[in-house]
N, C-alpha and C positions, 0 to 999 in steps of 0.2 A: 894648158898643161894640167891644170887642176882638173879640168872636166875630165880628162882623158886619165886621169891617176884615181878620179870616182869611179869613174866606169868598170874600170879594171877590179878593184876595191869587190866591187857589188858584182861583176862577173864571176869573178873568184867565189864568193859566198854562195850564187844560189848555185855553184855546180857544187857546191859540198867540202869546199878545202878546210872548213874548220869542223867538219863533221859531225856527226850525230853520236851522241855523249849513250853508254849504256850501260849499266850497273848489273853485275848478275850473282848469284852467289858460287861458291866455292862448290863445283859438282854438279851444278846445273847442265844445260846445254841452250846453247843460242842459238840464234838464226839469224843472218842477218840477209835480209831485201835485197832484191835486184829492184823491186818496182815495173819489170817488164812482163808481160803474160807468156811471151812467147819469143825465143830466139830466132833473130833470124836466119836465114838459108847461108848465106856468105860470111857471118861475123862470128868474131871471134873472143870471146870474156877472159879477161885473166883478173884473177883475185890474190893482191898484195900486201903482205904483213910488214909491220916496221918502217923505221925511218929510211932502211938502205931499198924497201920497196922487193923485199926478198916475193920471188915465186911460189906460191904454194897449192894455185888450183885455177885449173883453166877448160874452157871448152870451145874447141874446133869446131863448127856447126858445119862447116862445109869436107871437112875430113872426118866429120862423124865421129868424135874423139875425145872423150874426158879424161882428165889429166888430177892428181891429186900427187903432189910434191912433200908428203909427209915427212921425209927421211933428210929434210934441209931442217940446220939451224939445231944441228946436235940431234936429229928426231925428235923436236919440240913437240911435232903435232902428230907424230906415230897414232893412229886406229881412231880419230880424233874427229877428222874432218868428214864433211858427206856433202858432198853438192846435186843438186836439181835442175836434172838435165835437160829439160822444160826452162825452168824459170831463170839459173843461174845463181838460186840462192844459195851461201853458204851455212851451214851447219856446226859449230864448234861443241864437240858434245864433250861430256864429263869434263870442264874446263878446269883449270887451273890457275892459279897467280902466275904464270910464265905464257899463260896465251894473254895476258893484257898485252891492249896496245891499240895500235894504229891499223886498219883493215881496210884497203884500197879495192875498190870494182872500177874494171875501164872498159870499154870495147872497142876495136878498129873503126867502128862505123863512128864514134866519138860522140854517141849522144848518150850515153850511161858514163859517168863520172861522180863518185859517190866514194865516200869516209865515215867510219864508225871508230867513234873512241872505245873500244870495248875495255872495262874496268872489271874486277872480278874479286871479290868480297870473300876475304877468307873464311873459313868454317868456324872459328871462334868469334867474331863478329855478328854471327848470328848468334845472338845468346839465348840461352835456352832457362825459364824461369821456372819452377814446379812449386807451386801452393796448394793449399789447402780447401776446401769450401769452407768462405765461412770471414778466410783470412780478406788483407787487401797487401796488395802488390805497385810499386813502382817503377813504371819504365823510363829509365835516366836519360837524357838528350848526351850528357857529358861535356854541356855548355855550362859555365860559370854564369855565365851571363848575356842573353840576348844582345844584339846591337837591333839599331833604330827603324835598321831595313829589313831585317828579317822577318820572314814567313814561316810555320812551325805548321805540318799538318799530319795527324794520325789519321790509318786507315788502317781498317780490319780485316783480315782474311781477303785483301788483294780487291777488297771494291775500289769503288772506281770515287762515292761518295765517304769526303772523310767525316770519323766520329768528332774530330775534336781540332778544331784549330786557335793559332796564334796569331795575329796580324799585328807587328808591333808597327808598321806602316800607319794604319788608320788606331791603333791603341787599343786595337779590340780582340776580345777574347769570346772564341766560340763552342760550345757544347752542342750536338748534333745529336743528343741521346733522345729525342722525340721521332725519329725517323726509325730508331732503332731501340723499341722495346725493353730488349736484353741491360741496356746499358743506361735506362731511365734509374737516374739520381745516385750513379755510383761512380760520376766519371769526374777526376778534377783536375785542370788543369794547372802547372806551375807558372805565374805570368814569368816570373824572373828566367827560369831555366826553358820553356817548355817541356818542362818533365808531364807525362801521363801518370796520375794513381786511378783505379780500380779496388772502389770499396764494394765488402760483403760480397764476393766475386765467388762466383756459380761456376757446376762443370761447361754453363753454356758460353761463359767468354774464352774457353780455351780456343788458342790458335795462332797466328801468326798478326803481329802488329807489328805496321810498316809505320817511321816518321821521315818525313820529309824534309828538310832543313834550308830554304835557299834563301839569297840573299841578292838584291841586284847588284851592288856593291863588289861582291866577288864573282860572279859569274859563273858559278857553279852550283851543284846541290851537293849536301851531304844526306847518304842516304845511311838507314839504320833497319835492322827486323831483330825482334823478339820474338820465339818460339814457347809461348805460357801454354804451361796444361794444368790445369785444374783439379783436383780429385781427393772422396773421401771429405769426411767430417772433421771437424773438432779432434785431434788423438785423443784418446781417453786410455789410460794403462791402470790396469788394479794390480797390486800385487800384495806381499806377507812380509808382515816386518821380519828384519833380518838379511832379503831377499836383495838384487839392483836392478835397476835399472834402465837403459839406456835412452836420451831422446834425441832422434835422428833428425841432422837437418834435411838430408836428402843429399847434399854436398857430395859428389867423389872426390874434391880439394878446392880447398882455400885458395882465390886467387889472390894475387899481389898486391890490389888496392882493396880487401875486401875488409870490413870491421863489423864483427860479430858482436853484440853483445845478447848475454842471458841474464835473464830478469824473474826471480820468484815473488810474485806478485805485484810489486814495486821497488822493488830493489833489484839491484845490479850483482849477482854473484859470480859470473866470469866473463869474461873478452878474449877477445884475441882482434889484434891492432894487425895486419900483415905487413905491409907500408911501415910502421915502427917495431917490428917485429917484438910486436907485445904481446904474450900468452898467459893470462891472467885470470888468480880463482880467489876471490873474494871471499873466503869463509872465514875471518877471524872474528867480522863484529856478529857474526850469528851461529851462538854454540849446535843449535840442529842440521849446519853443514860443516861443523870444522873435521877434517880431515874422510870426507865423503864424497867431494864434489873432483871427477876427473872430467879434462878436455882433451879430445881428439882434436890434436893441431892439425890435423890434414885435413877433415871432415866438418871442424866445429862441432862435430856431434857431442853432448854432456852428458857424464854416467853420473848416476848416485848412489855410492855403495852402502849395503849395513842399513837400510832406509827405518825410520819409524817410522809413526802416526805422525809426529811434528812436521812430516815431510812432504805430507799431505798438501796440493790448492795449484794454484795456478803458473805454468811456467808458460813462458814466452821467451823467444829468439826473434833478431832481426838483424838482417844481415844487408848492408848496406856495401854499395860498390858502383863506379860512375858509369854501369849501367843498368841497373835498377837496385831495385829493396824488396827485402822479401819477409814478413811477417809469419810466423806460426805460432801457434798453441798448443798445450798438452795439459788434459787434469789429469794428474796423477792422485790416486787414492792407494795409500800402505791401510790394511788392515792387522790388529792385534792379531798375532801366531795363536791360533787356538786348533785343540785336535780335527781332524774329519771325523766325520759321521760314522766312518767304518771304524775306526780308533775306537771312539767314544763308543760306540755299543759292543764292539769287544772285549774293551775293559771291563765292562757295568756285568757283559755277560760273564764273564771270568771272575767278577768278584762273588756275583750270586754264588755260580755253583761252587766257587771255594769255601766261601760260607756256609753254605746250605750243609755243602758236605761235609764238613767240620762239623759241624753243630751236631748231626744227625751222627758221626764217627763217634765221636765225647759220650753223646748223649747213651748208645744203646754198645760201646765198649764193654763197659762192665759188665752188660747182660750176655754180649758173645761172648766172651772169656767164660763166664758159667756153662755155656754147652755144651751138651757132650756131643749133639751129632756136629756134622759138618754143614754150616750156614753158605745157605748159595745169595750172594745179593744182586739186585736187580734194581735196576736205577729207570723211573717213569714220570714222565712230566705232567702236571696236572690236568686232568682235563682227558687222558692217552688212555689205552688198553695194557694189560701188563695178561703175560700169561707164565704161570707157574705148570714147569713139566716137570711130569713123573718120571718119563726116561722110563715108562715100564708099560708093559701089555697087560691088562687087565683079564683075570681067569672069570670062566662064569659064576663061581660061588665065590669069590673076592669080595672084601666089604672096604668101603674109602669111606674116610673120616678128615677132612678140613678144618682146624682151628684156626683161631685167630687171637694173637697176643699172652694175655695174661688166662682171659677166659677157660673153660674146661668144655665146658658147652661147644657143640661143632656148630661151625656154619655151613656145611654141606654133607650129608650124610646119604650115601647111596650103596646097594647091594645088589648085583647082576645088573642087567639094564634098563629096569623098569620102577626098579625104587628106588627113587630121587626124593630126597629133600634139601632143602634151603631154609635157615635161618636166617634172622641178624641176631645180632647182642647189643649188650647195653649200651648208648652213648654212640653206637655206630651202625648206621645203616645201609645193608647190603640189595637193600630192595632194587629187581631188574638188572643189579650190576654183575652178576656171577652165571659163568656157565661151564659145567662142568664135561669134559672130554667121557661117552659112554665107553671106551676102546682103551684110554690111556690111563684116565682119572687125572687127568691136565685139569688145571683150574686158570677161567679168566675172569680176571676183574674188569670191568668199561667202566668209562666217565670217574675217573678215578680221584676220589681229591684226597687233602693229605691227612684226612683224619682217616683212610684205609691204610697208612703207612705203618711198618712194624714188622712182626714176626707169625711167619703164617705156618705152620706144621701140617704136614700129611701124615698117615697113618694108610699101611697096605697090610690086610689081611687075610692071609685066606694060603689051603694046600699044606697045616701045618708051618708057615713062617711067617712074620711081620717085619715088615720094612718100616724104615721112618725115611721123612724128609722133612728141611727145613728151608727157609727163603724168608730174607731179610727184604722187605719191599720200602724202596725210600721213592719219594712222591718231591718232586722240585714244584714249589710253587712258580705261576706264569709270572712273567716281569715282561708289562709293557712298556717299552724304552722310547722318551719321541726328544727329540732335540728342543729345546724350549724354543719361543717363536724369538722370540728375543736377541738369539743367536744367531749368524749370519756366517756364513763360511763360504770363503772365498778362497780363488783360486787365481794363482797369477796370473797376467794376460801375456804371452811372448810374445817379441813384435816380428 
């Protein structure tokens, strides 16, 4: 009786009644095996979901006929299923947690008999981690505590050889980071948990990390994947005191078991506990955050408003949850409010010429108030051309006479168009700088500097009348402006 209850035992097994176990994720699509190349002419496959052995996909070989029963079971498997009409295989495409289950193939001729436990891994189970370069990263098993029989093995981007295993069997722990370049001297194993960290981690370890978790003991695997993407440096934010601002975890929410804390160089200045729904900002015992420091409860992201210099150095976030940890950095540098460049030499330029001009108003007031013609003035920067017009056509027996200042003596004395003379006078020399209009009697000064500055008189004679004219020429000395090296001007960074 007993031989004959073994038999049966071990018949049962190798046709498949306890099935082949299959993990997929949420949105994938599977396939599962017939193992046959080719159907035959006479037979006939039916493929069955569930414990009541429901109909869902068949093929007739001898009536030439594929059958797909989508529209059973509430339309569970509506536009879902694809079979091969060749082989027999089934296809469950874009799966869901409602196609888990039980997956039966049988044929009339009775030599295909086969079970898939298909299992199907929600979309929040793949978690998804985003760091930094630079930072390090933990991927949590969400075991308190290995037992005696357990195996622990990480694998990267779906090889076939793992980086990193656990064997608490034989008590040994393995690093496989010699086979794989990328991952020499940054990989650590937790003996207690099997948790994975990844120090000083590169955009090259981005990707998918699978852990394996079995146990002879229970009889099954627990399976787990990680989706880490890597990217970017160190954050570094400049900004102006007075200015905020924000350091992002990346977070779009806080999950339930997650525990944030932020850390300005060694200290702790906010949390958020989610599990003891604690949201917490530490600014009392450090006067350069009291009443600066906000947290975004959803995001864990931390603002600093109003920021000085004091607020200057290193911050850190790590955000812990039982399935992984995530490290980041940020230097944030506030610089002293000081003006721009454009600021600064508008003002300097605005004081000159208010200056200038003042001085030069004060100074030769009293001499315009005495005139009697009417003073035209004319404002020239050092260094420029200035030209005084007569506003008059010169006749051929017309005589022009150019003074300058206090002098009596001319500086330019010319009669029709051929007698020309130039002077200078005392203390000032006009040498090369003057050229006088044959046509108008216009007078220009070149290279002008400010000891030509003052009161320059015409004289028009000739036809029986004389005209006067007068021009006030004011000369701005150059002001070369340069920022001192010293000064640094800075502009906030936006993130």
């Amino acid at each position: 009786m007993k031989d004959v209850l073994l038999f049966f035992v071990l018949f049962f097994f190798m046709n498949g009644a306890f099935g082949e176990s299959i993990s997929v994720t949420e949105g994938d699509s599977v396939t599962l095996h017939t193992a046959v190349l080719e159907i035959q002419t006479d037979d006939v496959l039916q493929w069955r979901f569930g414990a009541d052995g429901v109909l869902i996909a068949q093929i007739n070989r001898a009536a030439n006929k594929s059958s797909i029963y989508d529209d059973v079971l509430n339309q569970r498997f509506r536009s879902r299923l694809k079979l091969d009409n060749q082989t027999g295989d089934l296809t469950v495409r874009n799966i869901r947690t409602e196609q888990s289950g039980l997956y039966e193939i049988t044929n009339t001729k009775q030599t295909i008999r086969k079970i898939f436990n298909v299992s199907c891994v929600a979309v929040d189970a793949v978690k998804s981690v985003s760091v930094l370069v630079g930072d390090l990263v933990t991927l949590q098993t969400g075991l308190t505590e290995l037992q005696r029989d357990d195996v622990i093995r990480w694998r990267f981007e779906h090889q076939n050889s793992p980086i990193a295993e656990n064997n608490r069997q034989t008590r040994k722990v393995f690093k496989y980071d010699d086979t794989d370049e990328r991952f020499r001297h940054r990989l650590k194993l937790d003996y207690l948990t099997g948790s994975l960290t990844i120090r000083n981690i590169g955009t090259s370890h981005s990707g998918l990390y699978e852990v394996d978790i079995s146990t002879s003991s229970r009889k099954h695997t627990i399976h787990k994947t990680f989706n880490v993407t890597v990217s970017g440096e160190m954050k570094t934010v400049s900004l102006i005191e007075g200015e905020s601002v924000t350091l992002r975890t990346d977070d779009t929410e806080v999950q339930n078991n997650d525990l944030i804390l932020w850390m300005f160089r060694d200290t702790v200045i906010a949390e958020i506990n989610k599990t003891a729904q604690i949201f917490y900002i530490y600014d009392g015992d450090d006067e350069r955050f009291r009443d600066k420091l906000k947290l975004n409860n959803q995001t864990g992201s931390l603002t600093i408003t109003k920021c000085k210099t004091s607020n200057s150095g290193l911050y850190e976030v790590n955000i812990d949850s039982n399935r992984h940890t995530v490290h980041q950095r940020f230097i944030v540098t506030v610089n002293e409010r000081r003006p721009s460049s454009g600021e600064i030499a508008g003002i300097v330029g605005a004081l000159l010429v208010f200056a200038t001009t003042v001085a030069i108003v004060i100074y030769y007031r009293w001499k315009i108030s005495k005139l009697k013609y009417e003073v035209k003035s004319v404002v020239v920067s050092e260094g420029g051309s200035v030209t005084l017009n007569s506003e008059t056509k010169i006749q051929t027996n017309d005589s022009i006479v150019w003074k300058f200042g206090k002098e009596k003596s001319p500086i330019v004395k010319c009669k029709g168009e051929t007698d020309i003379a130039m002077y200078d006078v005392p203390d000032v020399s006009f040498r090369d700088r003057l050229d006088v209009d044959q046509q108008t009697g216009s007078l220009t000064i070149s290279n002008i500097t400010t000891q030509h500055a003052g009161l320059y008189k015409l004289k028009i004679s000739g036809s029986g009348k004389t005209s006067f004219k007068r021009f006030m020429v004011i000369v701005l000395e150059s002001a070369e402006f340069r920022v001192p090296e010293q000064m640094h001007l800075f502009q906030p960074v936006r993130e």
